[in-house]
C-alpha positions in Angstrom: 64.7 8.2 62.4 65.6 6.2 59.4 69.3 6.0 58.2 69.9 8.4 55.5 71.0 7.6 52.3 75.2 8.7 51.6 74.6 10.4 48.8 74.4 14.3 47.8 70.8 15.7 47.2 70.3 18.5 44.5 72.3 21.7 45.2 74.6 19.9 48.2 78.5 20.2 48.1 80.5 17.3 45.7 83.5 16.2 45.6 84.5 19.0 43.4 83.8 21.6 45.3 84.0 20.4 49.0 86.6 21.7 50.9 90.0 20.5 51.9 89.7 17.5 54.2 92.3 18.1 57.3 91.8 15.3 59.4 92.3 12.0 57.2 91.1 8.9 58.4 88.4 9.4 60.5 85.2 7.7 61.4 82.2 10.3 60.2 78.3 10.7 59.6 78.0 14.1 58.4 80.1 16.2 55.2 81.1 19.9 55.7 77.7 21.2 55.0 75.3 18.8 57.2 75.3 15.9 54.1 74.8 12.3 55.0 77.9 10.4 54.1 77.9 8.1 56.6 75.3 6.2 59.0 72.9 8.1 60.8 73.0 7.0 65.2 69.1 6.0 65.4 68.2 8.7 67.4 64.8 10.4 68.5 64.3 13.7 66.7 64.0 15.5 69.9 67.6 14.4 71.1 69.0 15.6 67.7 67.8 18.7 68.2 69.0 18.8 72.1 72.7 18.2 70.7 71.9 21.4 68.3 70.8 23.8 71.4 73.8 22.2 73.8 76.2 22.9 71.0 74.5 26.5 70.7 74.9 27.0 74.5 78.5 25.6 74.5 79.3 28.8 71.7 77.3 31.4 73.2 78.8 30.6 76.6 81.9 30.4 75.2 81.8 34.1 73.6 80.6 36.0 76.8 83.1 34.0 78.9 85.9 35.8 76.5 83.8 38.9 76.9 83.5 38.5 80.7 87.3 37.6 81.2 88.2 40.6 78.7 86.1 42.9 81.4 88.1 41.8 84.5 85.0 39.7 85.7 86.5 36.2 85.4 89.7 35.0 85.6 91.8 33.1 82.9 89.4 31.1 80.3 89.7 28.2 78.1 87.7 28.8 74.9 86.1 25.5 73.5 85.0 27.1 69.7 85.3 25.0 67.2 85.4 22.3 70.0 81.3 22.3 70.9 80.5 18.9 68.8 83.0 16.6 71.0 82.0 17.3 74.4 78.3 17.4 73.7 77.8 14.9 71.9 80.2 12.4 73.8 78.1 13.4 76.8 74.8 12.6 75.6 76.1 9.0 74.4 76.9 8.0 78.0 74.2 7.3 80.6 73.0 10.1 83.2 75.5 8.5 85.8 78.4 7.7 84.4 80.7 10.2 85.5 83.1 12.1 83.5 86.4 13.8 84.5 87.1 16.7 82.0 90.1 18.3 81.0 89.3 22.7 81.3 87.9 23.0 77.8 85.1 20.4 77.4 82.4 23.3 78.9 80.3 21.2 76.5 80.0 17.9 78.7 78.6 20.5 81.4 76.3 21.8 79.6 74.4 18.4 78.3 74.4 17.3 81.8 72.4 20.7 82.8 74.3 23.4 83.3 74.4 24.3 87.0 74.1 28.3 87.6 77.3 27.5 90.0 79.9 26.8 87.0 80.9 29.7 86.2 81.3 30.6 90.0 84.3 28.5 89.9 85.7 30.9 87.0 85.4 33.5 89.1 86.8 32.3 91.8 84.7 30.4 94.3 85.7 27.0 94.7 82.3 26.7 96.2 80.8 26.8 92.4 82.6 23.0 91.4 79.9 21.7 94.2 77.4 21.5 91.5 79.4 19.8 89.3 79.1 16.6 92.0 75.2 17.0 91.8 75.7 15.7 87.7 78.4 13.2 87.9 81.1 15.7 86.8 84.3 15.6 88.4 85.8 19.5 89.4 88.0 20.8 86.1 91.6 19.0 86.0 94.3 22.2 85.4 97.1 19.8 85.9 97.7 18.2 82.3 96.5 14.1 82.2 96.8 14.2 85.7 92.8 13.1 85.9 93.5 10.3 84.0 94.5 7.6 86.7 91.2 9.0 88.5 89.5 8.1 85.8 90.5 4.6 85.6 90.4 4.0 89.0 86.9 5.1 89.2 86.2 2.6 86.4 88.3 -0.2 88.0 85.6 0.5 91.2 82.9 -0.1 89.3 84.1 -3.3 87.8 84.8 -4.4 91.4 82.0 -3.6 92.6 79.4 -4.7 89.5 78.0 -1.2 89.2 76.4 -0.7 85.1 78.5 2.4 84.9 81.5 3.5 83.0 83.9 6.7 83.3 84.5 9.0 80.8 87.8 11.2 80.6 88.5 14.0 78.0 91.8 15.4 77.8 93.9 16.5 75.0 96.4 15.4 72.6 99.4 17.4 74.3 98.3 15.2 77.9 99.4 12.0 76.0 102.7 13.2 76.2 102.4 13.5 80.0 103.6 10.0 82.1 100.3 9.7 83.6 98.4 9.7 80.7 100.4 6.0 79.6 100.3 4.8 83.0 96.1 5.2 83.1 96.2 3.7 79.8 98.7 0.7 81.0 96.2 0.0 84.1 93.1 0.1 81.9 94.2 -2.4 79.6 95.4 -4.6 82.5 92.6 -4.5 84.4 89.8 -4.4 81.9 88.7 -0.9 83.1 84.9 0.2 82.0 86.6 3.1 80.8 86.0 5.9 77.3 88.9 7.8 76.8 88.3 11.0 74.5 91.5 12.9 73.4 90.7 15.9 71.6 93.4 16.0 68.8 92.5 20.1 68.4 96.0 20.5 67.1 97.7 22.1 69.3 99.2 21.7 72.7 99.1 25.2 73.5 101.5 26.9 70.6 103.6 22.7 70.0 102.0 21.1 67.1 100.6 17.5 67.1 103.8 16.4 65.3 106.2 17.9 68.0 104.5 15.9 70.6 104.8 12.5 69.2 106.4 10.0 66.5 102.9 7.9 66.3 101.3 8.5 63.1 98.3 8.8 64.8 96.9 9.2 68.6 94.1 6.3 68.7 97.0 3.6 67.8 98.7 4.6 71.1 96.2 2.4 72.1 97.5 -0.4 70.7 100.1 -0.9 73.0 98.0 -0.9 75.9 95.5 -3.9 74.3 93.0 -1.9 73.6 91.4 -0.5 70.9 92.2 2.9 69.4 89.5 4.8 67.2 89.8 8.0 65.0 86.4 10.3 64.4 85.8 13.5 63.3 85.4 15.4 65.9 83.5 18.1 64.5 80.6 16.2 63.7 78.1 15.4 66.8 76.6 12.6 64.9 79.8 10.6 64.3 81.2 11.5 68.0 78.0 10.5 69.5 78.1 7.0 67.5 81.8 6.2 68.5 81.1 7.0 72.0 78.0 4.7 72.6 79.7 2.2 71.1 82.9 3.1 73.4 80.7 2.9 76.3 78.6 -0.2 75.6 81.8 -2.3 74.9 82.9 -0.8 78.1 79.5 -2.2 80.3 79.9 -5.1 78.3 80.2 -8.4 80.5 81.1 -10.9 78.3 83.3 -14.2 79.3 86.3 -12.6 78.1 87.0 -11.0 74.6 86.1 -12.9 71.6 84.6 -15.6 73.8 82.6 -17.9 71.5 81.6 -20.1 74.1 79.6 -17.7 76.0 76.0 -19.6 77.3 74.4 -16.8 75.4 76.0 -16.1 72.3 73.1 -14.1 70.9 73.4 -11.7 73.9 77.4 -11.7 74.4 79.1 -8.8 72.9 82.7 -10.6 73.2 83.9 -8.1 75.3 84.6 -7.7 79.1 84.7 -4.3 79.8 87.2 -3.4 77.2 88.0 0.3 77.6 88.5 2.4 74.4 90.7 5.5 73.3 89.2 7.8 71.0 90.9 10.4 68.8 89.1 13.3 68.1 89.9 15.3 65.1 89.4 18.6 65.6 90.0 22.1 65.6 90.6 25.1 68.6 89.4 28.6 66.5 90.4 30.9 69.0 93.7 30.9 71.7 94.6 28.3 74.4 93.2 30.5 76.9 92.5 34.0 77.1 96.1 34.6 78.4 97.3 33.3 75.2 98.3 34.8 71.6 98.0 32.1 68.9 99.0 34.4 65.6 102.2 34.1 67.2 102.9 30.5 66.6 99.7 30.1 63.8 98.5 31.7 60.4 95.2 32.1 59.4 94.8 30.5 56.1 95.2 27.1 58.6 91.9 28.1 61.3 90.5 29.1 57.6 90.8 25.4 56.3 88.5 24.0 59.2 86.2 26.5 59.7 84.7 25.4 56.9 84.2 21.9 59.1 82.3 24.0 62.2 80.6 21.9 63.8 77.4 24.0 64.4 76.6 24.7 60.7 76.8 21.3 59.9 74.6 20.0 63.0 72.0 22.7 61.7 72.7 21.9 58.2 71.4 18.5 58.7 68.3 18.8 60.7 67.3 21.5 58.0 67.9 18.7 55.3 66.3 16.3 57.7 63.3 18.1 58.0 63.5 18.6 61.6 64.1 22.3 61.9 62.9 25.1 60.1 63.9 28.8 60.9 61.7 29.5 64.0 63.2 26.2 66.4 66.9 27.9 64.9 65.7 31.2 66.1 64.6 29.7 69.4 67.5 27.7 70.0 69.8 30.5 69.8 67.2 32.4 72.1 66.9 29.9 74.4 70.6 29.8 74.1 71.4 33.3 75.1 68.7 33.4 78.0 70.4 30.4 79.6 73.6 31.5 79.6 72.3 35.2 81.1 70.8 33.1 84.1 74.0 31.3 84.4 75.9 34.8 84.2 73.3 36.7 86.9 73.5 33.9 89.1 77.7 32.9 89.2 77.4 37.2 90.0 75.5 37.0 93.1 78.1 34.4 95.0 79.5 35.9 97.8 83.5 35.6 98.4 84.2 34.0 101.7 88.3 34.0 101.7 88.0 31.6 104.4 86.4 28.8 102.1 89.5 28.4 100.4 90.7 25.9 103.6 87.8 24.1 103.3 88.4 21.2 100.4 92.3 21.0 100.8 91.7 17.4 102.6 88.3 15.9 103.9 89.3 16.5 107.4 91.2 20.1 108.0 94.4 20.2 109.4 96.5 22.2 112.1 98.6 23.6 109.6 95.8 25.0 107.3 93.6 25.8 110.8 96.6 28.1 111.5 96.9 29.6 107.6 93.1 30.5 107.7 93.3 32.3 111.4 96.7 34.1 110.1 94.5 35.3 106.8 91.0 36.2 108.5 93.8 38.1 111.3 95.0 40.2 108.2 91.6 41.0 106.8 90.5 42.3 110.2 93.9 44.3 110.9 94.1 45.6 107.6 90.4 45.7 106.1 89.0 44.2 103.1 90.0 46.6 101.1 93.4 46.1 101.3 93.0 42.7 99.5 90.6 43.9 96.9 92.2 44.4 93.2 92.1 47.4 92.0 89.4 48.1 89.3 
């Protein structure tokens, strides 16, 4: 697919009637309505419209987990709307391999790597369903704020060390870079050189403290700067401009120049000047609903703010484009969304036939049990036995 030209067609939104810009300075491919305003990633139609249907996944997903947690059928939830373009597309910028340690929101990067029936086990309770998580290169969900993050770069620093053409992805958001371990991943990855992509999601709000309460830095990305790195800003909501930040992210990360900037490389034509140079990448965007289902955001919020970036959804503007495009028409929407819906049933149906086994709880604590959690296990099966499995049952 060609790059588009920037300029508005015949009936498309102008300057004069576009809506409010909150985000600034950001990198971006796509205006509010699915316009061209920027350069188009040179992508197969096919994937384009893959991004569309994981985005559509990642929403419909999204509204029966609410439904499901709402019903007493999964625990706590962290609702990704408004988020969907970020994740996705991020994930289908990397290769198949290169692993990717998420925060608890990016259900997105789960979905583009294939959507294992077991993930929403996990939401219900088994621990058992993060074990098809490993089978994609997905690391289990991080509750514990930044505290993924030297993971991340120790993973990345591995496969520097050991030459391996992979690189580690981290999402996390803009309240974690106000947590110690998010500054020292970012001081070892800048030491080190590690083949890292780090995606903050800048959704506004660190739970119900505003982007301004967590920091003095005008921005996020030029955090960055003082780990000698580079630091990038993008619009988060659109898939086209996240997707071309992150490949770019990624292939400065594989890159194995002889050192950054190096002019006297033996192939100058092929050497990218990098050496594995991670990135930090700020993504604008916007959380529509709460922090989690446990949370109340008109408390700390008003609605004429969630009512100046709805008008930037992501999904409108993905379809927008391929409509413009030519690459979608009203029956691959309608499938999409069908496709969409049946997927997520599956996922629902099976995450619903896992049976609770209290004693699998012991079994991941370490690789190798110990006496102490031996004894905890024998003291809890003891319990079910004297007591019966009702007694440990909630109440419906």
């Amino acid at each position: 697919m060609s790059d588009a030209d920037a300029g508005p067609d015949a009936g498309e939104t102008t300057d004069a009637d576009a809506p409010a810009d909150p985000m600034g300075d950001v990198y971006r491919v796509l205006g509010p309505n699915g316009e061209v305003v920027g350069t188009v990633p040179d992508l197969p139609d096919e994937t384009l419209v893959d991004i569309y249907r994981d985005m559509v996944t990642a929403r419909r997903f999204d509204e029966r987990a609410i439904s499901l947690q709402r019903q007493g059928r999964i625990g706590t939830y962290a609702a990704i709307e408004g988020q969907e373009a970020s994740s996705v597309a991020a994930t289908h910028a990397l290769g198949d391999d290169d692993p990717i340690f998420y925060q608890y929101r990016e259900h997105g990067a789960v979905i583009a790597r294939g959507f294992p029936a077991e993930y929403l086990a996990y939401w219900m309770g088994h621990e058992s369903g993060t074990a098809g998580l490993a089978d994609i290169d997905v690391f289990p969900l991080n509750i514990g704020i930044g505290a993924h993050l030297p993971h991340a770069v120790g993973a990345a620093m591995a496969f520097d060390y050991r030459g391996d053409d992979r690189v580690a992805c981290a999402h996390f958001g803009d309240g974690a870079t106000s947590e110690g371990d998010f500054h020292e991943a970012m001081n070892f990855a800048g030491v080190f050189d590690a083949p890292g992509v780090f995606v903050c999601h800048n959704n506004q709000w660190a739970i119900s403290i505003p982007r301004e309460d967590q920091t003095a830095s005008p921005t996020l990305a030029e955090k960055a700067e003082a780990y000698g790195f580079e630091g990038v800003r993008v619009d988060g909501m659109d898939p086209l401009a996240v997707y071309a930040v992150v490949a770019e992210a990624a292939r400065k990360a594989r890159a194995a120049g002889d050192g950054v900037g190096d002019a006297d490389a033996e192939d100058a034509d092929n050497d990218p000047g990098y050496d594995h140079r991670p990135t930090l990448i700020e993504t604008l965007e916007y959380r529509f609903g709460a922090h989690t289902t446990a949370d109340d955001p008109s408390v700390y919020r008003d609605d004429e703010e969630g009512d100046a970036w709805r008008a930037w959804d992501p999904l409108p503007r993905m379809e927008g484009f391929l409509r413009r495009e030519g690459i979608a028409d009203d029956d691959l929407i309608e499938s999409v969304r069908e496709e969409a819906d049946d997927r997520v049933a599956e996922v629902i149906d099976a995450a619903e036939r896992f049976e609770a086994d209290p004693a699998s709880m012991f079994d991941d604590v370490y690789a190798e049990t110990t006496p102490e959690l031996e004894r905890q296990k024998e003291g809890l099966l003891a319990a079910i036995e004297r007591h019966g499995e009702d007694a440990f049952l909630r109440e419906e």
